[in-house]
C-alpha positions, 0 to 999 in steps of 0.5 A, a space after each residue: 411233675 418236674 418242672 426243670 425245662 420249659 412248661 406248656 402252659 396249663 389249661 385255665 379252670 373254666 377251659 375244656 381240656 383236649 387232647 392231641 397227637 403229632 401231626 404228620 409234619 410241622 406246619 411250616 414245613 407243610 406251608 414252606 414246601 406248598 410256597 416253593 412249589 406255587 413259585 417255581 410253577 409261577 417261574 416256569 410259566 414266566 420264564 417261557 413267557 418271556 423268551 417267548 414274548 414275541 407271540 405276546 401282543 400288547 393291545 395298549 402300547 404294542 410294546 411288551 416288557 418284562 412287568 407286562 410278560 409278569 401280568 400276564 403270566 399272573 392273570 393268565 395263571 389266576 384266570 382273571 384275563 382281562 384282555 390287553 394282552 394276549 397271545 397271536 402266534 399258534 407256539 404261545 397259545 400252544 403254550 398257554 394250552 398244554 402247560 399253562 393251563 395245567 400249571 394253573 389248575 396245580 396252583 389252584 389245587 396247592 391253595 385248595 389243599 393248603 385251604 383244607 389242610 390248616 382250616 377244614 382239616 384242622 377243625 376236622 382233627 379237633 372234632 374227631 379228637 374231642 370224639 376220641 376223648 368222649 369215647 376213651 374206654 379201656 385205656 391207659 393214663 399216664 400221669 407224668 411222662 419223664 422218664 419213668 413214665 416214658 419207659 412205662 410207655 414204651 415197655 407197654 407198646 413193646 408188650 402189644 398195646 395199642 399208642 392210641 389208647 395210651 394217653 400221656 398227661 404232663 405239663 413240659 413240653 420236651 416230655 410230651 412231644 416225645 410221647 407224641 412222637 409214640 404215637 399217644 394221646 397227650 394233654 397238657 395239665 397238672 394230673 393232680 386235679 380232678 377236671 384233668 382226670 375227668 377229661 381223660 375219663 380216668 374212671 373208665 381207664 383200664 390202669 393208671 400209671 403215676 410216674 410224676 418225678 416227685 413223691 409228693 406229687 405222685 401221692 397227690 396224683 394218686 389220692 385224686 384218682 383213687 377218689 374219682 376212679 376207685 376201681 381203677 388199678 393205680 401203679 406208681 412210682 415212688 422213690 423213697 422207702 419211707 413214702 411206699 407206706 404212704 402211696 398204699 394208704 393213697 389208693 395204690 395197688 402197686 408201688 414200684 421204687 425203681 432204686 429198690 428194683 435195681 437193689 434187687 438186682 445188684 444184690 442178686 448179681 453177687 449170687 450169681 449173673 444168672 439170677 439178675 439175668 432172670 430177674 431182667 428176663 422177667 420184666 422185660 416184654 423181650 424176655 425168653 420168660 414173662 410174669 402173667 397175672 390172671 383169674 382162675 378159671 371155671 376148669 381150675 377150680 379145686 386145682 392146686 396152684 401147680 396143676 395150671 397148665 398154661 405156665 409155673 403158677 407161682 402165687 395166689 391171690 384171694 382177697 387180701 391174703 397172698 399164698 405161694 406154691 408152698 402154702 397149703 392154701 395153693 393147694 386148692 384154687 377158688 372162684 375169684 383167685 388170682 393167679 400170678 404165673 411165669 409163661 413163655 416170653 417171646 424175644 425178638 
């Protein structure tokens, strides 16, 4: 993981790692506006109180000032009552009928709500998200959220997926709040030990994404979920040419060298805009054209690669060999092919 900007600080080994997402609005916000709003009730009940002291009696010295209006606008609005002051003339008890009173139960309930928002509801959020945890089937790890990660995750959300069944892991802080401000799952932990991958149920993750800025540390990440998860599909981002051999031999399906990708289409650019055009129409979820990987289907098999009808099949995958649409291997797919084939993207 990078470690250039401030760092949450990582669970310790004997704690339980959970997750968590953004939460509506920050806390004091939430108590700040609460605060404000118990005031300006409390003042408008005083302010009439006071001008209106006249209908007041005082029953210990007859005399009412402005510390007596303020006890008794606060006992009167936290219903205490005691007595010593009350009022006498029909405008004040009017007053304290058809303003007080709901001025009161607002206050009441603002403290109840405030109650249950920090306390019953926080504890609420904690069990529900340890629920989601326990129960994360089929979803996506993301192991590191720079950006890298970070565009993963938004490619993958433009394409369809659902935030909440995208968890981010990473331990600085600016990173995972912005993957919180996705809508994802986050944890704050180093993705290359095993109780981090074990608490967001990597072994039961549709794919992993490795994308921790480092080599070194992607290779590691990989090597740890490849052992925990080995049936997992594992992508991941590399940076030098020399260390893709590395990250295969790791466990990686599939490693991606974004300075490789970017090669490709400078490179293709110097043929023709058209092809760097298509290669980004390719990979982008907005494109006219998209790449969809597949298994045949009972229907297809015995078919040539270039009879599929659901789009321009372009290779085969069977075992461990790969066969284009030239090969005389596509000439009849099998039970278990993988088709890879361009369909019909859907641009905005």
């Amino acid at each position: 993981m990078r470690r250039t900007r401030p760092r949450r600080r990582a669970a310790r080994a004997g704690d339980r790692l959970r997750l968590h997402r953004r939460a509506g609005i920050p806390v004091w916000v939430a108590l700040l506006w609460r605060a404000v709003l118990v005031f300006v009730l409390i003042g408008i009940a005083l302010a009439v109180h006071w001008f209106d002291r006249d209908g007041l009696r005082d029953n210990v010295d007859g005399h009412i000032s402005f510390v007596d209006v303020l006890y008794f606008t606060m006992i009167t609005v936290t219903t205490v009552g005691y007595g010593d002051i009350i009022p006498v003339t029909p405008q004040a008890r009017l007053f304290d009928t058809f303003v007080v009173t709901p001025i009161r139960l607002f206050v009441w309930l603002i403290f109840l709500g405030t109650a249950y928002d920090f306390l019953l509801k926080r504890i609420w959020e904690k069990w529900r998200m340890s629920l989601i945890q326990d129960r994360l089937q089929d979803h996506v790890v993301v192991a590191g959220f720079g950006r890298s990660g970070a565009g993963a995750v938004k490619e993958l959300i433009r394409r369809g997926a659902d935030p909440a069944c995208i968890v981010a892991i990473d331990l600085n802080e600016d990173d995972l709040r912005e993957a919180e401000e996705l809508g994802v799952a986050v944890l704050a932990a180093d993705a290359t030990r095993d109780a981090t991958l074990e608490a967001v149920k990597a072994p039961r993750a549709r794919a992993i994404i490795v994308a921790a800025g480092r080599d070194d540390t992607s290779i590691l990440i990989v090597l740890t979920a490849r052992r925990m998860a080995p049936h997992v599909p594992i992508s991941v981002s590399i940076r030098s040419h020399d260390n893709e051999p590395l990250a295969h031999q790791a466990g990686a399906d599939t490693v991606i060298n974004p300075t490789s990708f970017a090669g490709l289409l400078l490179a293709g650019s110097t043929h023709g805009p058209a092809i760097a055009d298509y290669l980004a129409d390719l990979a982008a979820a907005s494109g006219r054209v998209a790449l969809r990987e597949r298994e045949v289907t009972p229907d297809e098999v015995g078919r040539p690669l270039s009879g599929i009808a659901t789009g321009k099949g372009l290779r085969v995958q069977r075992g461990d060999h790969v066969y284009g649409f030239w090969d005389d291997e596509a000439e009849r797919l099998a039970p278990g092919d993988r088709v890879v084939e361009v369909v019909r993207g859907q641009p905005d």
